[in-house]
C-alpha positions in Angstrom: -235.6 -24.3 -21.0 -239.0 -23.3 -19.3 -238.7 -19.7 -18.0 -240.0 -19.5 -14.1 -241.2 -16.3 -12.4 -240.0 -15.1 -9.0 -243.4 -14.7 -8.0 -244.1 -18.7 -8.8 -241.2 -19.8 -6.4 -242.0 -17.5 -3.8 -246.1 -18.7 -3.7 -245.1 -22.4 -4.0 -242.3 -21.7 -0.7 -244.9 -20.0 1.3 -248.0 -21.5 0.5 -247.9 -24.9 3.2 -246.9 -23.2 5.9 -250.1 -21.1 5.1 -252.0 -23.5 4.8 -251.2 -25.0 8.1 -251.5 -21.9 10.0 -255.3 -22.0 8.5 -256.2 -25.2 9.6 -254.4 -24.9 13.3 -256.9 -21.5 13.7 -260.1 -23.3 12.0 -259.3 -26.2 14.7 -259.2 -23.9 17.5 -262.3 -22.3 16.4 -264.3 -25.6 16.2 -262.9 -26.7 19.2 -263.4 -23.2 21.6 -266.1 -21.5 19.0 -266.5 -18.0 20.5 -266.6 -14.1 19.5 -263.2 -13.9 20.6 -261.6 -17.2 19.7 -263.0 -16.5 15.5 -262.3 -12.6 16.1 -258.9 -13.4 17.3 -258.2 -16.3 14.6 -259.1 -13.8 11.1 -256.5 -11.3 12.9 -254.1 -13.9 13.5 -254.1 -15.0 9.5 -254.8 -12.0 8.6 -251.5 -10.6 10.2 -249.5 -13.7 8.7 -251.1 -12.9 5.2 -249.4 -9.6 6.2 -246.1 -10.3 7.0 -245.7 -13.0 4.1 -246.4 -10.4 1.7 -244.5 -7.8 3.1 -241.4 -10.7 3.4 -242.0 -11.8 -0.3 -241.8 -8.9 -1.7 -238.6 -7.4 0.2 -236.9 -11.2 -1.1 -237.8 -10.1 -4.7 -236.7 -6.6 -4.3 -233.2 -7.9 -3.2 -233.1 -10.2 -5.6 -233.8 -7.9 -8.8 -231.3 -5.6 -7.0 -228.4 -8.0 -6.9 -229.8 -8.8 -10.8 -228.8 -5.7 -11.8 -225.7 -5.2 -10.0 -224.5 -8.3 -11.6 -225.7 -6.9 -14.8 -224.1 -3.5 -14.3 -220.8 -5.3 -13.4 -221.0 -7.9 -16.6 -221.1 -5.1 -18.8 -218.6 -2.6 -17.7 -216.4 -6.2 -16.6 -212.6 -5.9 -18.0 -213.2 -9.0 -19.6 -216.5 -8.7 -21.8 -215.1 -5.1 -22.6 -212.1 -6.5 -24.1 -214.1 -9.8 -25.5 -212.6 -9.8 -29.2 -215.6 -9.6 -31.1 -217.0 -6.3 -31.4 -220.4 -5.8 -29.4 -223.3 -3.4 -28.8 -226.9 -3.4 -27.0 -229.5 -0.6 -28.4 -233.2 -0.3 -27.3 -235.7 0.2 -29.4 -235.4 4.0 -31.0 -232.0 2.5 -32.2 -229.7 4.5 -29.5 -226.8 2.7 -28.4 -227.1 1.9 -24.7 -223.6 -0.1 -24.4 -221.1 -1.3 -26.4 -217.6 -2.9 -26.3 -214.0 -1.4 -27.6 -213.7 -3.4 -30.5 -217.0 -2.2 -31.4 -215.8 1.4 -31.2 -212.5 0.6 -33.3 -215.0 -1.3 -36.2 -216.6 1.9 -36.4 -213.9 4.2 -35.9 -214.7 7.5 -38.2 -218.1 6.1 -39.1 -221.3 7.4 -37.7 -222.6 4.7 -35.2 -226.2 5.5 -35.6 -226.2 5.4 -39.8 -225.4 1.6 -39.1 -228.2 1.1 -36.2 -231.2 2.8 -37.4 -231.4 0.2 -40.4 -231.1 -2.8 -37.8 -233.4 -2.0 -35.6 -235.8 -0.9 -37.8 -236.2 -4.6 -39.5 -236.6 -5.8 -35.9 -239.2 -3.2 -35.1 -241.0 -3.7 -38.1 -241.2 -7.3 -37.1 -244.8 -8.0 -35.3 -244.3 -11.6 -33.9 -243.0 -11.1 -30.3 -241.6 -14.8 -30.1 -239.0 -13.6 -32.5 -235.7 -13.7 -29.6 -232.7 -13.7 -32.4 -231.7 -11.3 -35.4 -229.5 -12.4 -38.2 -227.8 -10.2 -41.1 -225.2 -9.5 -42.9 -223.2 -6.1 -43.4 -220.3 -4.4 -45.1 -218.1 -2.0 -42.8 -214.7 -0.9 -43.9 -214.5 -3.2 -46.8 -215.1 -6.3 -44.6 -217.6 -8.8 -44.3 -219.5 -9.3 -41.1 -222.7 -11.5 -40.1 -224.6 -9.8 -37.4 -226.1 -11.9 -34.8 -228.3 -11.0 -31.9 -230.7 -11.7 -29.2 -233.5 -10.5 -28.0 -233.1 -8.5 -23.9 -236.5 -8.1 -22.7 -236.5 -5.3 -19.9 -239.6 -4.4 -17.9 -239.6 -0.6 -16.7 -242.9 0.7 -15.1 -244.9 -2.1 -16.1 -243.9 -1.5 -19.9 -241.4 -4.2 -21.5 -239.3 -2.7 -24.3 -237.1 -5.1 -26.7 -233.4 -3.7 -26.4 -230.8 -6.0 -28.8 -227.9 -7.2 -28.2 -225.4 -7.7 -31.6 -222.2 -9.6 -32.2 -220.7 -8.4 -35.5 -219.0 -11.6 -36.6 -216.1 -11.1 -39.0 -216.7 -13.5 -42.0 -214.4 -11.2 -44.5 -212.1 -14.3 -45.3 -214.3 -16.7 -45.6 -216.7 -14.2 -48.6 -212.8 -13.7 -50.3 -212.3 -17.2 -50.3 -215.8 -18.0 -51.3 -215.4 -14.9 -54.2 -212.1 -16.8 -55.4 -214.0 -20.0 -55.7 -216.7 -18.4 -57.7 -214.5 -16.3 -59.8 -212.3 -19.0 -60.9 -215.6 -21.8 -62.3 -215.2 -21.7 -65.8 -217.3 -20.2 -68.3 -217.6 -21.8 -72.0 -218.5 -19.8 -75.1 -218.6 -20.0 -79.1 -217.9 -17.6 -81.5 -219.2 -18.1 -84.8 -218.8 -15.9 -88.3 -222.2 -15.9 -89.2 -221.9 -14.1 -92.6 -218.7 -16.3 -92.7 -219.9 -17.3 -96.8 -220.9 -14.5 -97.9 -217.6 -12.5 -97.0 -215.7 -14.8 -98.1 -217.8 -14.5 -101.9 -217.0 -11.3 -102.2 -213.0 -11.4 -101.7 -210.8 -12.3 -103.8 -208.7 -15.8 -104.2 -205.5 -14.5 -102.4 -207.3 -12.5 -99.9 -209.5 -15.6 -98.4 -206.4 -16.9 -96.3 -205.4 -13.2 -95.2 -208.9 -12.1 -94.4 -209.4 -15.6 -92.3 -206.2 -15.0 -90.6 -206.8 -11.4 -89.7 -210.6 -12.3 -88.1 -208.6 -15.0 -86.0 -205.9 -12.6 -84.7 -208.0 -10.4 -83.5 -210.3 -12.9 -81.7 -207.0 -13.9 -80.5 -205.9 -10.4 -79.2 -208.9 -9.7 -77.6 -209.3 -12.7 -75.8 -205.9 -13.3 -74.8 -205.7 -11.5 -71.8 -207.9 -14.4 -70.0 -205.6 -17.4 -70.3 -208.0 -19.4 -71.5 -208.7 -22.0 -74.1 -209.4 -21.3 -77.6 -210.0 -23.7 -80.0 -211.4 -23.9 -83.8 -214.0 -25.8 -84.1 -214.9 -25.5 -87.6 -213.7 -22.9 -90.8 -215.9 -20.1 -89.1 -216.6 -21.3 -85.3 -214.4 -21.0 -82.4 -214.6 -22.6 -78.6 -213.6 -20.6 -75.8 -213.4 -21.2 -72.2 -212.1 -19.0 -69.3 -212.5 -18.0 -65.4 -215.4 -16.1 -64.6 -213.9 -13.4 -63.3 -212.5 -12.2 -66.8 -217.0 -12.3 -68.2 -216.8 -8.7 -66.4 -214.5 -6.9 -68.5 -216.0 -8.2 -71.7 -219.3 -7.0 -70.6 -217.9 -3.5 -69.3 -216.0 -3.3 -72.7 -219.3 -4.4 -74.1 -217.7 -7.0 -76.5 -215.9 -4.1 -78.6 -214.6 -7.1 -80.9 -218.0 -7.0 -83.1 -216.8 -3.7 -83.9 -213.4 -4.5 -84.5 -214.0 -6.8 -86.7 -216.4 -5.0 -88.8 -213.2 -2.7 -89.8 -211.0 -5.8 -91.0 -211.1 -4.8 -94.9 -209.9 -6.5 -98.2 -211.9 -6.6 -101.0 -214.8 -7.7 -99.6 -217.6 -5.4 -99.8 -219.7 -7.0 -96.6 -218.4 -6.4 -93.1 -217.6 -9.5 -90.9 -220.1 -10.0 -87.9 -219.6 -12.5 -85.5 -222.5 -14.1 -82.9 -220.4 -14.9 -80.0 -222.6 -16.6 -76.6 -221.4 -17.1 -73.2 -222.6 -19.6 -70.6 -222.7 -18.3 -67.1 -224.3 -21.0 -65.6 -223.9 -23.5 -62.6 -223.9 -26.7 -64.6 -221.8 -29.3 -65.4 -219.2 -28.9 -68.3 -221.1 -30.9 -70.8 -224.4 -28.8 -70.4 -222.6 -25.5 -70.8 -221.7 -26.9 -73.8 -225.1 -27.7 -74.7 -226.9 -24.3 -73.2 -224.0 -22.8 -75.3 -225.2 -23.9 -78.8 -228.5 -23.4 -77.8 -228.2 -19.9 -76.9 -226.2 -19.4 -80.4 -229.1 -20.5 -82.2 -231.1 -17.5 -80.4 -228.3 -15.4 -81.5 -228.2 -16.3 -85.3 -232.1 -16.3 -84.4 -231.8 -12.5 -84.0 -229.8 -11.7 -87.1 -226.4 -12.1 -85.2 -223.5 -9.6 -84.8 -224.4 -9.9 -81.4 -223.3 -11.2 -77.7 -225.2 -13.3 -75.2 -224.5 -13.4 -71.9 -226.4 -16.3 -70.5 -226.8 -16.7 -66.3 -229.3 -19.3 -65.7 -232.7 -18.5 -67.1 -231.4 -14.8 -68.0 -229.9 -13.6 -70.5 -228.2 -10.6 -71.4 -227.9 -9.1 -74.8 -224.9 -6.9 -76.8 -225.1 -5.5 -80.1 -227.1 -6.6 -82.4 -226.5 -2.9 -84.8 -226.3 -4.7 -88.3 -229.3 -5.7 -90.5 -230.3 -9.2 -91.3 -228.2 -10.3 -94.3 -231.0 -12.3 -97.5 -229.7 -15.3 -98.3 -229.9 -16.1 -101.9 -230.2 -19.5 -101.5 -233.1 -21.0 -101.0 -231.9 -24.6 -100.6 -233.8 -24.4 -96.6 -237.1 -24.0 -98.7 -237.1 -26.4 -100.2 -235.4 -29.1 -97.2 -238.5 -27.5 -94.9 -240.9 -28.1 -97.8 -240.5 -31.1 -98.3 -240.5 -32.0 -94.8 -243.8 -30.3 -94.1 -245.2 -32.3 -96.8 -244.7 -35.4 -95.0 -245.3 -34.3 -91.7 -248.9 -33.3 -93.2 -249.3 -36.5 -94.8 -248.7 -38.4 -91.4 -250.9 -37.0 -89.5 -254.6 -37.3 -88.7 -255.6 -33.3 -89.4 -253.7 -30.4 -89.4 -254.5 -27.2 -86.4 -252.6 -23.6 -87.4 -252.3 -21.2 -84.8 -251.0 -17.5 -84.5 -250.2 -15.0 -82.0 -252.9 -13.0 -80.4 -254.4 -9.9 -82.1 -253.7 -11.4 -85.7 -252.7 -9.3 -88.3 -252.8 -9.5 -91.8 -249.5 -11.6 -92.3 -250.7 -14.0 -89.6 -253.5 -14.8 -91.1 -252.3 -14.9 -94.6 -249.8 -17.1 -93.7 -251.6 -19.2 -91.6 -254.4 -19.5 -94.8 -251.2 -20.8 -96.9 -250.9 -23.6 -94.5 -254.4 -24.2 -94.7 -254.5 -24.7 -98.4 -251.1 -27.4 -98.6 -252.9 -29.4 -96.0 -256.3 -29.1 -97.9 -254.2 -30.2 -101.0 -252.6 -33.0 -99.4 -256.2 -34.8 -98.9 -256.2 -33.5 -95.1 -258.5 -31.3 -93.0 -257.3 -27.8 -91.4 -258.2 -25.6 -89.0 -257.5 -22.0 -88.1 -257.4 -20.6 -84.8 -258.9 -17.2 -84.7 -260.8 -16.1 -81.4 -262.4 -12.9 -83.3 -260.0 -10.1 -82.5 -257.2 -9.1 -85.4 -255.4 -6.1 -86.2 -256.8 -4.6 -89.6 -258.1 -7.4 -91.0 -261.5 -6.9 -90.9 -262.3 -6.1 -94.6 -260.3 -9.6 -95.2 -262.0 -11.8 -92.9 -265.2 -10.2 -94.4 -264.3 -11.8 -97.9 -263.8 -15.0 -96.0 -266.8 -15.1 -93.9 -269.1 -14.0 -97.4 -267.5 -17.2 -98.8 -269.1 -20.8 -97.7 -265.7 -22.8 -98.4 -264.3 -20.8 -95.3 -267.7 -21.8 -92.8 -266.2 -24.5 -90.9 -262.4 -23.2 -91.3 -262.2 -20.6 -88.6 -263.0 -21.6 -85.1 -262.3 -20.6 -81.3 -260.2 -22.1 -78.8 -262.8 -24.0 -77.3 -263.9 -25.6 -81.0 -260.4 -26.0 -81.7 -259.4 -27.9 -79.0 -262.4 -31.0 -79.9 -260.1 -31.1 -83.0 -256.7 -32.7 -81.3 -256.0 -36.2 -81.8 -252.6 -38.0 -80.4 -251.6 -37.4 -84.2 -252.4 -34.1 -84.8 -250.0 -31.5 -86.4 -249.7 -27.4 -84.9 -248.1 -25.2 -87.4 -247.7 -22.4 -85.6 -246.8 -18.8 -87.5 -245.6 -15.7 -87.4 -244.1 -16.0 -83.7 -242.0 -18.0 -81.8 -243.1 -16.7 -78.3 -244.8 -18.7 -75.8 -246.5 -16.3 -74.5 -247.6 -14.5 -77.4 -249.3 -17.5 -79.5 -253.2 -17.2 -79.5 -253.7 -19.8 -77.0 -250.2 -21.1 -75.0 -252.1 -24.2 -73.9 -252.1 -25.6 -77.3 -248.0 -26.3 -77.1 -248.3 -28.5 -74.5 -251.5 -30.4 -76.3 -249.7 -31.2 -79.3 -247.0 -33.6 -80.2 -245.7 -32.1 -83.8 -245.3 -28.6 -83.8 -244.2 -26.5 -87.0 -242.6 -23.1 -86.6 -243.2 -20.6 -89.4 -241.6 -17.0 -88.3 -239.6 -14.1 -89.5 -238.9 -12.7 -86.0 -235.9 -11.9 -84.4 -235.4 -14.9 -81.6 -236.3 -13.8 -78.2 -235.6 -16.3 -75.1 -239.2 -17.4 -75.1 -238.4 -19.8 -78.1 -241.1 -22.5 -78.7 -239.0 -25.3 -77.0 -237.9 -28.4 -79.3 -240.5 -27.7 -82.5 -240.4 -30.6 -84.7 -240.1 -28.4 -87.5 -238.4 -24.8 -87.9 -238.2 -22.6 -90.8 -237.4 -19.5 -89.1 -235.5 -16.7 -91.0 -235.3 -13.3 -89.8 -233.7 -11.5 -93.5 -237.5 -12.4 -94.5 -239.6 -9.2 -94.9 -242.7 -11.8 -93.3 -244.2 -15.7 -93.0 -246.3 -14.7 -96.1 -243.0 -14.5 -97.9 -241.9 -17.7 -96.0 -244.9 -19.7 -96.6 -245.1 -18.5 -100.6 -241.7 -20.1 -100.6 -242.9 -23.4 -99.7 -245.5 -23.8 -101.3 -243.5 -23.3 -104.4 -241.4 -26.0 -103.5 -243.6 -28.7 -102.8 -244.0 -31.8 -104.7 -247.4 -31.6 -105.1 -249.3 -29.3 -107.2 -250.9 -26.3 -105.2 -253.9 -24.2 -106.4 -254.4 -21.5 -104.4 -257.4 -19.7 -104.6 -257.6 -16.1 -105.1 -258.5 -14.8 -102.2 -255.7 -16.9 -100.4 -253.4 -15.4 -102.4 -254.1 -12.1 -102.3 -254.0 -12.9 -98.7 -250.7 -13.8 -98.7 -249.7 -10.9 -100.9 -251.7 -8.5 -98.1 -249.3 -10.2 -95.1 -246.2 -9.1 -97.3 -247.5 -5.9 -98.1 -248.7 -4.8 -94.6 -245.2 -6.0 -92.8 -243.1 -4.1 -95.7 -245.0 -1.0 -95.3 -245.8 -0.9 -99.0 -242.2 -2.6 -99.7 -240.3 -0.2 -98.1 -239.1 -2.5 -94.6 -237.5 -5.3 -94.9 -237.7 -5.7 -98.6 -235.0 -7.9 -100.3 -235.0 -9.8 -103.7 -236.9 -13.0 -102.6 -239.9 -10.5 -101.2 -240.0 -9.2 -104.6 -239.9 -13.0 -106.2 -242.8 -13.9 -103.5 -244.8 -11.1 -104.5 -244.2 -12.1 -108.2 -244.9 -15.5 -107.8 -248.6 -14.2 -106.2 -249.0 -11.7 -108.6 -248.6 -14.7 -111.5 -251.7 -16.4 -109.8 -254.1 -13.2 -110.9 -254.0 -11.4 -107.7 -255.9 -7.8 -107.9 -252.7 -5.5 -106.0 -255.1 -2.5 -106.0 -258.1 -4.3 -104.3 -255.7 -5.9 -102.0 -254.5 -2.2 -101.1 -258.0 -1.1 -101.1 -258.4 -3.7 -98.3 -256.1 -1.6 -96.0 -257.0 1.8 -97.0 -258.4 4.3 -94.1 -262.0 5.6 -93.6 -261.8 8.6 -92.7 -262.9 8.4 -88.8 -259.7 6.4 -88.9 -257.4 8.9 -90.5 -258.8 11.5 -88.3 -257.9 9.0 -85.3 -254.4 8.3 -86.7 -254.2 12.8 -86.9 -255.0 12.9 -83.3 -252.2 10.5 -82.0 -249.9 12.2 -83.7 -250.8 15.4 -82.5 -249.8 14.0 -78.5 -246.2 13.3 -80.1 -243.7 14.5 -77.7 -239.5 14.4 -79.0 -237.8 13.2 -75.4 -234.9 13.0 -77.9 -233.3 15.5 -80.6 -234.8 12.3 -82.7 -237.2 10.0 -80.7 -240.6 10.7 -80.4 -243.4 9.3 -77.9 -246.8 9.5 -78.6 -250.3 8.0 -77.1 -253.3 6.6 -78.3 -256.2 6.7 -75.4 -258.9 4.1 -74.3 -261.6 6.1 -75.9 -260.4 5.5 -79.6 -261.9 2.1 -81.0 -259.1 -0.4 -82.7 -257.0 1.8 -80.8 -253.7 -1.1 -81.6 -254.3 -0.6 -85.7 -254.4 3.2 -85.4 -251.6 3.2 -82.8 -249.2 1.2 -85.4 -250.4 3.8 -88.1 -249.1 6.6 -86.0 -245.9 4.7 -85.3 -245.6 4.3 -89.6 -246.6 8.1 -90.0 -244.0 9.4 -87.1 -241.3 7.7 -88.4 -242.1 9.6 -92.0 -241.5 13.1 -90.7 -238.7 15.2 -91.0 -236.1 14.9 -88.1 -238.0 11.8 -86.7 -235.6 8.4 -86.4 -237.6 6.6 -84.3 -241.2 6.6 -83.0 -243.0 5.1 -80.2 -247.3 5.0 -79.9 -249.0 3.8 -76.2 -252.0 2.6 -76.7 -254.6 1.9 -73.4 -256.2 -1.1 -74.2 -258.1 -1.5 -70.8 -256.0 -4.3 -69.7 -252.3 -3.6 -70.3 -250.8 -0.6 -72.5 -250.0 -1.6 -75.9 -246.3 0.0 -77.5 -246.1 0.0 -81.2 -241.7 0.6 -81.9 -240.7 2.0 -85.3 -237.3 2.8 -86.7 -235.0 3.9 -89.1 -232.0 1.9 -88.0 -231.1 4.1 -85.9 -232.0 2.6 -82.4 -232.5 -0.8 -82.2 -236.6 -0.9 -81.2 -236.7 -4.7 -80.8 -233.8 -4.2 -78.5 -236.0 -1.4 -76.5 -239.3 -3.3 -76.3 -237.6 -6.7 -74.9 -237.0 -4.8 -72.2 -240.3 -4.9 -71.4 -241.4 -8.1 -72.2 -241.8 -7.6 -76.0 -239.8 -8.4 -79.3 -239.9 -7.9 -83.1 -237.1 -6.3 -85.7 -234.4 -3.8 -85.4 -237.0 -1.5 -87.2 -240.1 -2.5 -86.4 -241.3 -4.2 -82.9 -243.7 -4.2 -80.2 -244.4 -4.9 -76.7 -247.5 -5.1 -74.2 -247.1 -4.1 -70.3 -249.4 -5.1 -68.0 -251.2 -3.6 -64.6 -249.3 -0.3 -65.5 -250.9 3.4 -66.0 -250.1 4.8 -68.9 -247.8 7.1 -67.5 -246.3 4.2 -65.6 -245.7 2.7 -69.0 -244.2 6.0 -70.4 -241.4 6.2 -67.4 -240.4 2.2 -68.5 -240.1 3.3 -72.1 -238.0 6.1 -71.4 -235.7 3.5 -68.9 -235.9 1.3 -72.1 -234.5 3.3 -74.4 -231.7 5.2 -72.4 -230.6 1.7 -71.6 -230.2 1.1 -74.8 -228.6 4.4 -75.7 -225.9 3.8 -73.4 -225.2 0.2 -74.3 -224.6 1.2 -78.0 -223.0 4.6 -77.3 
């Protein structure tokens, strides 16, 4: 409705009479023009001017007068005092000018003004004067209530303040009800024995039955108190589903049953470790399902004994303490072998990508690749953009070689090189954002994932082909294994496979990480081709500008923990992310030290090199801030933060992680 001013009506009532009094006076003067006759006509209209004002304005007076007597009588009426929801008008500075009795019982024992400074200072800080209505929502004495408002303009001395008017709507039953709903959608889950075979190896005949039984009982015991379904789905898999509002006490109890379990002893010499996954999410019953095995794969993806909560596109990880069990078998070799061998033969060429900053297992790796598709009669192409992580005496033996001229190229050189039919091998990562260029996903149609790192939720979506195993010590080790598995006859050239050997040597630290009985048959298998091992350590050995550089990190260390130690690596010291993962190795060697962290400032973001004994879960640490790896040995990169900035997430990090495992 169009507002009118007082002022409007009052013009528009007087202004014809006016008008005729003007003309009546200009007649007389034309018709008797004089001295006197003009003289007398300006004081005639000059004295009706006058008195119109003068009338005008008392009108108005009266008017605003009666306003706010009628205003004065509305709010102190019986029946807007006793109006049964509560009510309050404050002006601007957030002081309560009037309010209602139900308003005072809401807030009986409360202080008033704690409530009204917030409210009014969202309004205030509002800056668009058509705003006439306020809208939020509040919790007072364990109830619910929506607070509405509107706008009171009132003019004093010329100066119009905003005073407010609030209803506080209770809405309490309608939030329980809404709560109940929520609580009581269902969420479905598996639970899998993921070291289910080799468990059951080690026990003897009798015991099978009874140590099967026992791992079901207590899945059973722990989950009973929720009422919901659980079913077997397989020797070592179980389905669960249950009301929501039970997911909070396995969180809060942070799914003690992956401990429990680990004491049920017979003769088995390996403890049982479950993955279990949860699915949170608003979605029909059939894609919980779905989302559920997916987010198991992630699970057994990060070396299981874990829990996964997963709520929409977050998810929420528990446990996770145990190492990555080696499989002996290498059956999955040979399957994924075989199928890259006809995957290559299929296609038109063959492109193999990395993950930015390339190290010395990424590019060994991705060379292995190289030379099957080179040996299947196809060309390949490596993605390298210039900038690795201690590979620069390697990629000098490459470049000195003329076989290797037309093998490494940029993005830009590498993307003239897709055809509808090309193949992407991508290795040593799984992230999307942490391959070398993310735009070459979405290019290709056949992707194969090669990768030894625990699975984050940034999982290359849907690769055609996967040969990811997190027990292995590195892709060299994983890539070695196929090509000894291939049908057709591969002859590596020496300095391919002494890069390979290099990738398993650099991501073993010497063979002491991650080192199990295949690394050591991987590293034979090389070794039989003629590889130099001393030349290939020589490759890696420090200058000594750089061992003086690795000295001077070290020396920043600071313990924040009895055993945890920060250190940082500054802008000013050149490959400042190789000597940063040297001081993380060399931290992790002292006495008393159990797990190490390095900052490096790399200009654009802050680079954090994880190390560990076994302790503390790094990988866990560093995905908190965007990052990923192993249980000993992981990284992360944080942007647009100081390094300072960087140290304070760290520290949030880790005492997360503390108290989840504690």
């Amino acid at each position: 409705m169009q507002k009118i001013k007082l002022d409007e009506v009052f013009v528009k009532n007087y202004r014809t009479y006016i008008i005729i009094i003007l003309l009546i006076l200009i007649s007389v003067c034309i018709i008797k023009p004089s001295f006197i006759t003009i003289l007398g006509s300006i004081a005639i209209f000059a004295a009706t001017l006058f008195y119109t004002y003068k009338k005008r304005k008392n009108q108005i007076d009266k008017i605003v007068k009666n306003l706010d007597s009628f205003t004065l009588r509305l709010s102190t009426d019986d029946t807007i005092l006793d109006f049964p929801i509560p009510a309050m008008i404050i002006n601007p500075q957030g002081e309560i000018l009037w309010n209602n009795t139900h308003f005072d019982e809401l807030f009986k024992g409360l202080n008033k003004e704690k409530y009204t400074e917030n409210l009014i200072k969202e309004f205030n800080e509002s800056d668009d004067e058509t705003i006439s209505t306020i809208s939020l929502e509040k919790s007072i004495h364990d109830k619910h209530f929506v607070i509405k408002g509107n706008v009171v303009n009132v003019r004093k001395k010329g100066v119009i303040s905003r005073n407010l008017m609030l209803y506080f709507i209770d809405k309490t039953d309608y939030y329980r009800l809404y709560k109940s709903f929520e609580d009581q959608k269902d969420c479905i889950g598996i639970i899998l024995i993921d070291n289910y075979d080799e468990v059951i190896q080690g026990v003897n005949e009798n015991e099978k039955t009874q140590l099967v039984a026992q791992i079901e009982k207590e899945l059973r015991n722990w989950y009973e108190h929720t009422d919901g379904i659980f079913i077997r789905l397989d020797r070592n898999k179980f389905l669960i589903s249950f009301e929501r509002v039970h997911l909070k006490d396995f969180v809060e109890s942070k799914f003690d049953i992956l401990d429990t379990v680990k004491n049920i002893t017979f003769s088995n010499k390996i403890p049982v470790t479950l993955s279990i996954v949860i699915v949170n999410d608003n979605v029909s019953k059939a894609e919980k399902l779905h989302n559920a095995f997916s987010t198991l794969d992630i699970a057994l993806g990060r070396g299981g004994d874990q829990a996964i909560v997963k709520t929409g596109s977050k998810y929420e990880f528990y446990g996770g303490k145990s190492k990555e069990v080696e499989k002996h078998t290498k059956v999955k070799a040979r399957v994924v072998a075989q199928a890259l061998e006809e995957l290559i033969k299929e296609s038109k060429n063959v492109c193999i990508m990395g993950h930015k900053n390339p190290d010395a297992d990424c590019l060994g790796s991705a060379l292995g690749i190289y030379r099957i598709a080179k040996s299947l009669g196809k060309e390949a192409y490596v993605l390298y953009n210039g900038k690795g992580v201690g590979i620069d005496g390697l990629m000098g033996r490459l470049n000195k070689d003329k076989a290797y001229e037309s093998v490494f190229l940029n993005s830009e050189e590498l993307d003239d090189k897709f055809y509808q039919d090309t193949l992407l091998v991508v290795t040593d990562t799984h992230k999307t954002d942490y391959v070398e260029e993310p735009a070459f996903l979405e290019k290709a149609n056949k992707i194969v994932l090669i990768d030894h790192h625990r699975r984050s939720a940034e999982f290359i979506s849907e690769p055609t082909l996967m040969f990811h195993e997190v027990y292995a010590s590195s892709a060299c080790e994983l890539v070695t294994e196929i090509i000894q598995y291939l049908s057709t006859n591969i002859e590596l050239p020496l300095v391919e496979a002494e890069a390979l050997y290099a990738g398993i040597l650099t991501d073993t630290k010497n063979f002491t990480f991650k080192t199990g009985v295949r690394t050591f048959e991987a590293a034979a298998y090389l070794k039989r081709l003629g590889i130099d091992v001393f030349a290939v350590k020589k490759l890696f050995d420090n200058d000594i500008d750089t061992y003086v550089a690795v000295a001077d990190v070290i020396r920043t260390a600071e313990k924040i923990r009895s055993d945890v130690a920060i250190a940082y690596c500054g802008s000013e010291i050149q490959n400042s992310m190789q000597i940063a993962a040297q001081a993380a190795d060399e931290l992790i060697s002292l006495n008393g030290i159990e797990t190490s962290f390095v900052l490096a400032d790399m200009g654009d973001y802050i680079n954090i090199s994880g190390r560990s004994n076994g302790s503390l879960n790094v990988q866990v640490v560093l995905e908190k801030l965007g990052g990923g790896g192993h249980q000993t040995v992981a990284g992360a990169q944080v942007h647009d933060m100081t390094l300072e900035q960087a140290r304070e997430k760290l520290l949030q990090a880790i005492n997360e992680t503390k108290e989840t495992n504690d």
